[in-house]
N, CA, C and O atoms as a MOPAC input file, in Angstrom:
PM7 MOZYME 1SCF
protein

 N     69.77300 1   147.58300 1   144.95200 1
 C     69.51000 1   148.69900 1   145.83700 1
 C     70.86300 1   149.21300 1   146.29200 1
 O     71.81000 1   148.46800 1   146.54300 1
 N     70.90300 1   150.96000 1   146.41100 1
 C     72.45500 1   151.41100 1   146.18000 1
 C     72.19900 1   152.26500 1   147.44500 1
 O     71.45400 1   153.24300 1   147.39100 1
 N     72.71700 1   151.95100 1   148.39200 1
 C     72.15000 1   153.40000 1   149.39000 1
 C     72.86100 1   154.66900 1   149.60500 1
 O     74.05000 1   154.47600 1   149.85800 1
 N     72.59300 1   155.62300 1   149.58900 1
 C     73.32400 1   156.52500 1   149.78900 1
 C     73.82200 1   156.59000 1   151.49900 1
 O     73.16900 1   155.88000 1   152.26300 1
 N     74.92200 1   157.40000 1   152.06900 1
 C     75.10200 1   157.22800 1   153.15900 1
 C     75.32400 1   158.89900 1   153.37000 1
 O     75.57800 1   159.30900 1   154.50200 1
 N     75.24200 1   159.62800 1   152.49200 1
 C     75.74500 1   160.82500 1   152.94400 1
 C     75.55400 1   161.59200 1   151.65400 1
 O     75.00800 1   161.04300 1   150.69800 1
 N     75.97500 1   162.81700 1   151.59100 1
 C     75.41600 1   164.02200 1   150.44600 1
 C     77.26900 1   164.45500 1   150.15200 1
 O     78.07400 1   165.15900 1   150.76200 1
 N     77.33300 1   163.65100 1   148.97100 1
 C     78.68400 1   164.28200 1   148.70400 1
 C     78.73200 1   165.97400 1   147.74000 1
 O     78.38600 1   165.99700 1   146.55900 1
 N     79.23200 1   167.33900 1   148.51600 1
 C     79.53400 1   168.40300 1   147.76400 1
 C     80.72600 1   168.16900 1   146.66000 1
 O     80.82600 1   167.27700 1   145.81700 1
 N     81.74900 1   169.46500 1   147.00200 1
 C     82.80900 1   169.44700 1   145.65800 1
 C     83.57100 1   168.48400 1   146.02900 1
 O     83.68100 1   168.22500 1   147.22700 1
 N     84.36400 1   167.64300 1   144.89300 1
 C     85.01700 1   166.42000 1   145.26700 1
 C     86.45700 1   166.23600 1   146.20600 1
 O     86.74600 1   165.36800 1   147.03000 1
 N     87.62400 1   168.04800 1   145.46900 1
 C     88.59200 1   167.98600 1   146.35900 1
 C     87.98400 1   168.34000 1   147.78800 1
 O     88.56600 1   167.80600 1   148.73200 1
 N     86.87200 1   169.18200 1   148.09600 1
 C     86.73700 1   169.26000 1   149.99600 1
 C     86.37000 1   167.76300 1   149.78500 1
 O     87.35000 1   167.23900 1   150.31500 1
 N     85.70400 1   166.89000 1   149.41600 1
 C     85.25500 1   165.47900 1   149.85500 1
 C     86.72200 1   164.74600 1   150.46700 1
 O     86.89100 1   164.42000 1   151.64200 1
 N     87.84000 1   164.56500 1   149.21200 1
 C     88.68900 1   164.21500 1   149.53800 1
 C     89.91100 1   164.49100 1   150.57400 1
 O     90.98800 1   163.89900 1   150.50400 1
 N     89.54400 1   165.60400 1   151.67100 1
 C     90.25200 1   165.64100 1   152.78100 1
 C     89.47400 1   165.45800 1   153.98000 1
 O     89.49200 1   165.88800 1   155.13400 1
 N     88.76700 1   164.64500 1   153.27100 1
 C     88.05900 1   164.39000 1   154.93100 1
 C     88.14000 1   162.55600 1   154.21300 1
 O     88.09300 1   162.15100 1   153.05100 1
 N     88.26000 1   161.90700 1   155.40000 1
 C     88.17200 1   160.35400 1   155.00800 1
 C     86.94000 1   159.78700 1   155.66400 1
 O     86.77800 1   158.59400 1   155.92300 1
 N     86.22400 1   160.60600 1   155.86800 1
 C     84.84700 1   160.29000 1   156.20600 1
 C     84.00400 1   160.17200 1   154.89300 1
 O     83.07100 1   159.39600 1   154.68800 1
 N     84.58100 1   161.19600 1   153.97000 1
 C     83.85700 1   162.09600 1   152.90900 1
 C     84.36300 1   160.96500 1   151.72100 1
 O     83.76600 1   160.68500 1   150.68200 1
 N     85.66300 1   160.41100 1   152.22000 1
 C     86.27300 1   159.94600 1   150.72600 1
 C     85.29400 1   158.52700 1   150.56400 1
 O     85.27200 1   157.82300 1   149.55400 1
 N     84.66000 1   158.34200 1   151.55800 1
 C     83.66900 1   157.17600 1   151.54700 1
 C     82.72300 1   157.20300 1   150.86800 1
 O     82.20900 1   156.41700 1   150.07200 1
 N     82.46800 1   158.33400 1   151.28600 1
 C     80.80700 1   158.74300 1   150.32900 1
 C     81.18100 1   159.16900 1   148.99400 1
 O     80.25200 1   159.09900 1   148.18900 1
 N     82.12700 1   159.53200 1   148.60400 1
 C     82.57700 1   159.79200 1   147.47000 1
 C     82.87600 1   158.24800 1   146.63800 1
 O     82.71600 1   158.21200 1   145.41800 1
 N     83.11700 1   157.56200 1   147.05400 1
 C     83.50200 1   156.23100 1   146.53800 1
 C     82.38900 1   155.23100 1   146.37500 1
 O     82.61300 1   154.16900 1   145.79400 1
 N     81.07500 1   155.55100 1   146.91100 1
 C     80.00100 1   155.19400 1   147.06600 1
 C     79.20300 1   155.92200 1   146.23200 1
 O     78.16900 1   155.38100 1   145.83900 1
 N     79.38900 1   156.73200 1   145.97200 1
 C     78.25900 1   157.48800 1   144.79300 1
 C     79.52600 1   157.22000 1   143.46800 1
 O     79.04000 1   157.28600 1   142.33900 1
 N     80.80000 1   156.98300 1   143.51200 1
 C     81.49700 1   156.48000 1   142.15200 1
 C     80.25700 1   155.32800 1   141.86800 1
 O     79.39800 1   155.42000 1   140.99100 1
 N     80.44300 1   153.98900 1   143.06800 1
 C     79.78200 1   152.96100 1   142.37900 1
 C     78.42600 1   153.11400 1   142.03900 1
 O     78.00100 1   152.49600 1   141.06300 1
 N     77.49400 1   154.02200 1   142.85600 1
 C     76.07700 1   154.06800 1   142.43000 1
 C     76.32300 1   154.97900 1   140.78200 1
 O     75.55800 1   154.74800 1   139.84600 1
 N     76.86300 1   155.45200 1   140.72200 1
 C     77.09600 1   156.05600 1   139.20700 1
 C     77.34200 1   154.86500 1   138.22200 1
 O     76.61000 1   154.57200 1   137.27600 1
 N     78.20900 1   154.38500 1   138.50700 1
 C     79.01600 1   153.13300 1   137.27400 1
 C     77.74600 1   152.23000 1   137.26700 1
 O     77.45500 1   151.70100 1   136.19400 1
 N     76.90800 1   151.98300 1   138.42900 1
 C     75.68000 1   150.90400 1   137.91400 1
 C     75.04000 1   152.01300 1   137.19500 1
 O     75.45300 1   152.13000 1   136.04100 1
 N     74.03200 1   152.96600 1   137.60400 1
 C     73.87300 1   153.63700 1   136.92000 1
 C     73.79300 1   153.34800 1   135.53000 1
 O     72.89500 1   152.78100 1   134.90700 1
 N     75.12500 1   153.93900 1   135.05300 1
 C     75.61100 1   154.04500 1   133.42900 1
 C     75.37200 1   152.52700 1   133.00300 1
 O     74.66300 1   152.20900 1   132.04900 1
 N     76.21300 1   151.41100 1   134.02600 1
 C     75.89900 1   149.87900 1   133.20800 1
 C     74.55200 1   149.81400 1   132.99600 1
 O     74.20400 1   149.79200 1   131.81500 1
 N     73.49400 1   149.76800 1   134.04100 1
 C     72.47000 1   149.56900 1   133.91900 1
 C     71.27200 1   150.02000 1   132.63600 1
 O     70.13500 1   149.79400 1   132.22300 1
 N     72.33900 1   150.71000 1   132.43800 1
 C     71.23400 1   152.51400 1   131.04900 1
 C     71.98500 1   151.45300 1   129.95700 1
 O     71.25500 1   150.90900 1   129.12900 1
 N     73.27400 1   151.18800 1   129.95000 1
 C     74.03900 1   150.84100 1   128.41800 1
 C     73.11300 1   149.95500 1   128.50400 1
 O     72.29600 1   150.07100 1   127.59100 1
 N     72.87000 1   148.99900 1   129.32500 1
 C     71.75900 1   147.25900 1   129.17100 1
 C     70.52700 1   147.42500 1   128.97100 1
 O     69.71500 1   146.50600 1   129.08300 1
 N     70.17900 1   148.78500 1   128.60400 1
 C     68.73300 1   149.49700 1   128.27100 1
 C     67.96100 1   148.69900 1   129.53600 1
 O     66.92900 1   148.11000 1   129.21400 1
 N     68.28200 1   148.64500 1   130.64200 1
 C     67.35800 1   148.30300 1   131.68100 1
 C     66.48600 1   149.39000 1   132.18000 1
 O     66.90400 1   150.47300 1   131.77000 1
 N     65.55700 1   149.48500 1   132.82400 1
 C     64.75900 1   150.19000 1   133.58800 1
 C     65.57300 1   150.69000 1   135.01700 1
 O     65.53600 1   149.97600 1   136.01900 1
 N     66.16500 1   151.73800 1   135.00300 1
 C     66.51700 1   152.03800 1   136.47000 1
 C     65.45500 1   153.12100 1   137.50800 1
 O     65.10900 1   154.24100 1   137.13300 1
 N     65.13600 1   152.63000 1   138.57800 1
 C     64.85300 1   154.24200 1   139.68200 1
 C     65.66200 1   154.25100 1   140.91600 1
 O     66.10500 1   153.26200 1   141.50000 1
 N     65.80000 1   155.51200 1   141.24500 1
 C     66.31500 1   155.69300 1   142.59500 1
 C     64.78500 1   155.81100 1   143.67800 1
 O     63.78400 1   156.48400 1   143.92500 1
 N     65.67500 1   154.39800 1   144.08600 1
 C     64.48800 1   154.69900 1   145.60000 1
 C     65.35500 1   154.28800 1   147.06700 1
 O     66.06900 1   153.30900 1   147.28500 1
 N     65.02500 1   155.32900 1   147.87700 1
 C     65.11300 1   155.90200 1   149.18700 1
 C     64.84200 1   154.35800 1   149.93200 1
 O     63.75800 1   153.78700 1   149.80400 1
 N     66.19200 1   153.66300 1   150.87200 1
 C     65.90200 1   152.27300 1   151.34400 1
 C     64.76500 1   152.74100 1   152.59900 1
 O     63.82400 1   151.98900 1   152.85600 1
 N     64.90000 1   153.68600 1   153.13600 1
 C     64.16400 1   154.47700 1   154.00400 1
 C     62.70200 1   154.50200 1   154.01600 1
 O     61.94500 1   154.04600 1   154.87300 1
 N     62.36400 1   155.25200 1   152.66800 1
 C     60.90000 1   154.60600 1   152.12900 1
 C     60.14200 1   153.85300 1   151.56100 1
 O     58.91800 1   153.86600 1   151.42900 1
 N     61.21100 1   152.92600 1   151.09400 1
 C     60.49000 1   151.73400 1   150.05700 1
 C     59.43100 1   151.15500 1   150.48800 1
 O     58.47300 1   151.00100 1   149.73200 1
 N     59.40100 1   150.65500 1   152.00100 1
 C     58.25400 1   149.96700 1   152.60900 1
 C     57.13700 1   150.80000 1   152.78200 1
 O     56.00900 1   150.46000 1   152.42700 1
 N     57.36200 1   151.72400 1   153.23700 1
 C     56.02000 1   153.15200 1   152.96100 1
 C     55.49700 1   153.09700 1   151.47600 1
 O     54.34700 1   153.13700 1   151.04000 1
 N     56.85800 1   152.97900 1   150.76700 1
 C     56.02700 1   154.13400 1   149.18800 1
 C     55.07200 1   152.42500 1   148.90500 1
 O     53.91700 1   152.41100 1   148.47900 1
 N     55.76800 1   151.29200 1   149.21000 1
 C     55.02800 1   149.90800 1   148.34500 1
 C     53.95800 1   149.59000 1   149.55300 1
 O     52.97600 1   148.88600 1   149.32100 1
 N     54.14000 1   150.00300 1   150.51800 1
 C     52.61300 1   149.73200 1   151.19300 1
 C     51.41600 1   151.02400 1   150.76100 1
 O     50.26000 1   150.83400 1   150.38200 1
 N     52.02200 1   152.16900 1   150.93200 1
 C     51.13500 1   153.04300 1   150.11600 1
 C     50.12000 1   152.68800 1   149.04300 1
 O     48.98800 1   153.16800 1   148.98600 1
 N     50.60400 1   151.84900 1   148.24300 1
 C     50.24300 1   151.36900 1   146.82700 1
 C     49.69400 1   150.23700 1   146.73400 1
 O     48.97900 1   149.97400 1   145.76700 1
 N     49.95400 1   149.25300 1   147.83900 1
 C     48.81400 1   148.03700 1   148.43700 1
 C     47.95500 1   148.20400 1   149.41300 1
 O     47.22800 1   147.33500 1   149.89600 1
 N     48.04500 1   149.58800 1   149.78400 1
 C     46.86000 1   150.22900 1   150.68300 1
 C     47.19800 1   149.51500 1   151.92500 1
 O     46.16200 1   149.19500 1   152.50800 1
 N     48.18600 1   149.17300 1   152.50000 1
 C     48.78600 1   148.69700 1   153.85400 1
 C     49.94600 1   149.52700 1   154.58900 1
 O     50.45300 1   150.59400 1   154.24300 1
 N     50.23600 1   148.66900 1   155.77800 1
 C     51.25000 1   149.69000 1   156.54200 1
 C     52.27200 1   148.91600 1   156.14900 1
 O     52.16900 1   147.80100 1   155.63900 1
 N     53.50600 1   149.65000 1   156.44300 1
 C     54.91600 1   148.88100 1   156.16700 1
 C     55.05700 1   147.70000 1   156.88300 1
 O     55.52800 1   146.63200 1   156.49100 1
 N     54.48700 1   148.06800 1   158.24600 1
 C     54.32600 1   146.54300 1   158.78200 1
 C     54.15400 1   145.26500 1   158.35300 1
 O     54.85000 1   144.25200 1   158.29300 1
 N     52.46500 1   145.74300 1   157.92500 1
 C     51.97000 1   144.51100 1   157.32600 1
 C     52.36600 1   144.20900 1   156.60000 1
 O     52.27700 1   142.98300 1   156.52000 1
 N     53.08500 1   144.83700 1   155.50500 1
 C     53.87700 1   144.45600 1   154.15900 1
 C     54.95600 1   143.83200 1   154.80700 1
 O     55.34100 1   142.81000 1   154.24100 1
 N     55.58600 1   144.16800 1   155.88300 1
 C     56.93800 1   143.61100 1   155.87500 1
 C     56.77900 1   142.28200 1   156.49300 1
 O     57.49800 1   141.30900 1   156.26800 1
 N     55.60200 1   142.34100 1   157.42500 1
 C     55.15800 1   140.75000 1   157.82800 1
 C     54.96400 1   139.90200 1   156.62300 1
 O     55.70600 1   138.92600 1   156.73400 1
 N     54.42900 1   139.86900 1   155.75700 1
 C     53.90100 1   139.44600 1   154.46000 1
 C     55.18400 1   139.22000 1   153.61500 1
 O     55.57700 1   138.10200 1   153.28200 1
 N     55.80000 1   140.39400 1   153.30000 1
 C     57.34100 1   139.69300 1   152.58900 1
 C     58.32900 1   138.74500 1   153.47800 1
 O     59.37500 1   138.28100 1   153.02400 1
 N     57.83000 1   138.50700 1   154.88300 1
 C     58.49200 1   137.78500 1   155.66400 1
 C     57.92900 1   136.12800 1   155.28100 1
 O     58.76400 1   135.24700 1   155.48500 1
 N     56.82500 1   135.77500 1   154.84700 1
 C     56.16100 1   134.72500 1   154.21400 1
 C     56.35100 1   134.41000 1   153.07000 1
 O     55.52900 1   133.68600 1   152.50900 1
 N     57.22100 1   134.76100 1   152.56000 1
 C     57.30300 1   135.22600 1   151.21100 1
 C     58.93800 1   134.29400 1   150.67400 1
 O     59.09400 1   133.77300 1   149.56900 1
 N     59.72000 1   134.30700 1   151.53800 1
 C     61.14000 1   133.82900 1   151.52100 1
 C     60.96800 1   133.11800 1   150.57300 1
 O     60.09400 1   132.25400 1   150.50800 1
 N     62.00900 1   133.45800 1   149.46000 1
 C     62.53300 1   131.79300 1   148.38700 1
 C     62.94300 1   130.68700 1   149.02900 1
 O     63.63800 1   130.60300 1   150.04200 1
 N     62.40900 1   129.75000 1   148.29300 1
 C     62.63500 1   127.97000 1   149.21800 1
 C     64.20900 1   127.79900 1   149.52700 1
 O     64.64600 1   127.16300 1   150.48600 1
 N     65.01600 1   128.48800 1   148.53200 1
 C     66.23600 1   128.42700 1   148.50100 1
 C     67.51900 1   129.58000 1   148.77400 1
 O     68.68000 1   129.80200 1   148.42800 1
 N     66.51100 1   130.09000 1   149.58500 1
 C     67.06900 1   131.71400 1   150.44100 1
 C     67.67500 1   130.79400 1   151.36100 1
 O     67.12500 1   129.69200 1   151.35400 1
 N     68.65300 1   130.91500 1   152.15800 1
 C     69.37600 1   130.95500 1   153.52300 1
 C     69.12000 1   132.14700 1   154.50700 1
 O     69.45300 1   132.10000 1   155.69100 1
 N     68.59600 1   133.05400 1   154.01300 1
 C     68.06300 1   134.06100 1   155.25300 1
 C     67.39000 1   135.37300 1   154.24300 1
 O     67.74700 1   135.79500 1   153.14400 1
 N     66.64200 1   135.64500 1   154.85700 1
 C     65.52500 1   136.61000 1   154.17800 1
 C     65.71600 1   137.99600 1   155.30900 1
 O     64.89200 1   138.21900 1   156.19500 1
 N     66.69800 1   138.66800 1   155.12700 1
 C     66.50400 1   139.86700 1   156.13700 1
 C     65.72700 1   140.82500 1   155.52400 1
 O     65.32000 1   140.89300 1   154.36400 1
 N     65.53700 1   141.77400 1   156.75200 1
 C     64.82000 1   142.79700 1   156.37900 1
 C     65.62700 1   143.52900 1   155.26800 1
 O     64.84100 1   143.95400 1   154.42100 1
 N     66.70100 1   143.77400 1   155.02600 1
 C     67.34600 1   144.44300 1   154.01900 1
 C     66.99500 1   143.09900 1   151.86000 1
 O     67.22400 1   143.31800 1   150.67000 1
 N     66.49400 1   142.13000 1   152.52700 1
 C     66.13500 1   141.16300 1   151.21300 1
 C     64.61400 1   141.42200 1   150.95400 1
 O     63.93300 1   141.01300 1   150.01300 1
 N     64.34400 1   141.99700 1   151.74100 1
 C     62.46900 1   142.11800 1   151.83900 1
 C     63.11000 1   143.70100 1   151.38000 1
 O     63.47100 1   143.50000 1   150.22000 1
 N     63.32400 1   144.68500 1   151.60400 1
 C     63.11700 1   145.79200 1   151.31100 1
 C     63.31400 1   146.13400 1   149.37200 1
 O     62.64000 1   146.80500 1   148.59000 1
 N     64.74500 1   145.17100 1   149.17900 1
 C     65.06600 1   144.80400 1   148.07300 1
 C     63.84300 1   144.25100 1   147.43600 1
 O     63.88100 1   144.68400 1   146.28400 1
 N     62.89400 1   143.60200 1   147.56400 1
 C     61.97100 1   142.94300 1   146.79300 1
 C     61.01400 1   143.70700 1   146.93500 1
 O     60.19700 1   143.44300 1   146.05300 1
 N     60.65100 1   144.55400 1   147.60100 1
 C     59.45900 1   145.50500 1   147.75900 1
 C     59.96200 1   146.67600 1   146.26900 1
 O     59.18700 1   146.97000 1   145.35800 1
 N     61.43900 1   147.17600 1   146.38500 1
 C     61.69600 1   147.90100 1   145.57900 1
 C     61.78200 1   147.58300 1   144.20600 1
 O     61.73000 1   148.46600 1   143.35000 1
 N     61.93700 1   146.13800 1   143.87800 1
 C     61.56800 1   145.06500 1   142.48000 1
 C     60.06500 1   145.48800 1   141.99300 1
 O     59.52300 1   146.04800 1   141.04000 1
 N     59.83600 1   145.06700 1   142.84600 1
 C     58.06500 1   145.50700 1   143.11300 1
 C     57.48100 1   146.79800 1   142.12700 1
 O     56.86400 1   146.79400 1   141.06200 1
 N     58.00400 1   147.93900 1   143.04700 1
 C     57.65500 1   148.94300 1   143.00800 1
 C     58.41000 1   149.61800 1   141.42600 1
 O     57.88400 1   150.53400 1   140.79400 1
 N     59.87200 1   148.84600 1   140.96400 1
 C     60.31100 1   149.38700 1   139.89700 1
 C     59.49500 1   148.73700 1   138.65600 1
 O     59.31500 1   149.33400 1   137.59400 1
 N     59.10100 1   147.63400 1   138.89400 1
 C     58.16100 1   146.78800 1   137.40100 1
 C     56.71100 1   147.20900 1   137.90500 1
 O     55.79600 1   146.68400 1   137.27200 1
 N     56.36600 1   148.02200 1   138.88100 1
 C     54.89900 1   148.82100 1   138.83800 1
 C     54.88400 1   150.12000 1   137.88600 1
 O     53.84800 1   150.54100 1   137.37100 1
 N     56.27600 1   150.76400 1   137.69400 1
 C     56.20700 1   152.13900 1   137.85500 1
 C     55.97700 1   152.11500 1   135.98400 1
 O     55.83300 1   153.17000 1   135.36700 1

């Protein structure tokens, strides 16, 4: 999961702002997986960390809640911590080997 943090325009205005050169450096790496991911003939989608719990409760006919209570039961025996950002990640596993 690659999040976006911002909407990068043309690259030289990106690069005089060092706010911008962030987001610019952040959509480099979501690009380079991207491309690795396509050369490894893998399955890629872009999904929104925002909605993942909506779009995969949508589709189990539940609320994000309940889903997120439920991926909270869910922890690998050999996780050290299951945050909400490891549950959102597995909802979006989910939702990419559904699609």
């Amino acid at each position: 999961m690659l999040t976006g943090r911002g909407v990068l325009g043309d690259l030289d205005d990106a690069l005089k702002s060092h706010a911008s050169i962030h987001i610019a450096e952040g959509e480099a790496v979501r690009k380079a997986v991207r491309v690795a991911v396509g050369e490894m003939q893998v399955a890629c989608i872009d999904q929104d960390e925002k909605s993942t719990l909506v779009e995969a409760g949508n589709k189990l006919r539940t609320s994000p809640e309940a889903l997120d209570s439920r991926l909270k039961q869910c922890r690998p025996p050999q996780a050290r911590s299951w945050t909400k950002e490891h549950r959102i990640i597995a909802a979006a596993a989910w939702l990419a080997a559904s699609a």
